[in-house]
C-alpha positions in Angstrom: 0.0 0.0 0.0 1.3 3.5 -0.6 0.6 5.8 2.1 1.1 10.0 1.5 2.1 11.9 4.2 2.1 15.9 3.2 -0.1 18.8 2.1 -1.0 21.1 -1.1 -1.6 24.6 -1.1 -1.7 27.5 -3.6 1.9 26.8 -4.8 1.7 23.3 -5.1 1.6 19.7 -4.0 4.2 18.6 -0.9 3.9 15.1 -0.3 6.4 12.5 0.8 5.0 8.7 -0.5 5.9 5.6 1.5 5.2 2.1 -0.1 4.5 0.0 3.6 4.6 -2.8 2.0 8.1 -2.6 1.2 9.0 -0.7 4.6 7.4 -3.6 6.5 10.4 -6.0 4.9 13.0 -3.1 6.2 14.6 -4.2 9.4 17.2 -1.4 9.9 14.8 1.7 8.8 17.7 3.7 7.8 15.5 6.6 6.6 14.6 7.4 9.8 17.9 8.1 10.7 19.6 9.9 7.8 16.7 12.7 7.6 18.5 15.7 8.9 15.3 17.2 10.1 14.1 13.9 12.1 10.7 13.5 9.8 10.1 9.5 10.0 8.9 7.7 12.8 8.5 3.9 13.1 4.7 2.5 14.1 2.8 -0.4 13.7 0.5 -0.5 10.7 -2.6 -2.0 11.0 -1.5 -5.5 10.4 1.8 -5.5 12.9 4.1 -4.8 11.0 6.6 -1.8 11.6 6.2 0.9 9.5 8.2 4.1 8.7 5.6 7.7 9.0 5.9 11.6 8.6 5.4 12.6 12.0 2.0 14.1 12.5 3.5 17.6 13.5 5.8 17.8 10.1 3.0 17.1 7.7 2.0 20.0 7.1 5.5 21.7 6.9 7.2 19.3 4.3 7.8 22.4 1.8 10.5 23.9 4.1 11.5 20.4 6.0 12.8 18.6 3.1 13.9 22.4 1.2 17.6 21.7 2.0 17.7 18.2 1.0 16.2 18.7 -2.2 18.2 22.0 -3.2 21.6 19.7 -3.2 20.9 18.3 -6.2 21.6 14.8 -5.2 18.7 12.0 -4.3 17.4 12.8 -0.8 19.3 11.5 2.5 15.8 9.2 3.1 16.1 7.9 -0.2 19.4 7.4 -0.1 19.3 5.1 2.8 16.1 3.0 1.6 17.0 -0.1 0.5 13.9 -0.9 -0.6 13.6 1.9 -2.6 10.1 2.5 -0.6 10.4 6.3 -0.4 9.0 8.5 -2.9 8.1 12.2 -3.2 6.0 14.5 -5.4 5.9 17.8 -5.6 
């Protein structure tokens, strides 16, 4: 399942897209700790399985959160350390 975590506004669409099916076969959730600005949080989804989240207080922030990351011109920190390529964005 892909879950999106963000927002969308007058100047566009900020989300951050996490397959959980492919988070749920991560065991070292490396995204959570490469993100500079602390954004993923591990949970239980509804089947028991450990899931990477945005944290409910970031959401709505992602456009400035994840500015720095994405102005380096590289792939993102998160994405960098997903193995499972599970990560996504789109704005």
């Amino acid at each position: 399942m892909i879950a999106n975590y963000g927002y969308e506004d007058g100047s566009g669409h900020y989300y951050i897209k996490i397959d959980t099916s492919k988070c749920a076969e991560c065991k070292d959730k490396g995204c959570v700790e490469k993100c500079p600005e602390k954004l993923f949080v591990v949970e239980l989804d509804d089947f028991d399985d450990e899931v990477v989240v945005i944290r409910e207080d970031c959401r709505n922030t992602l456009r400035t959160n994840c500015a720095l990351c994405k102005a380096n011109g590289e792939k993102e920190l998160c994405r960098q350390a997903c193995k499972f390529d599970a990560v996504g964005f789109s704005w």
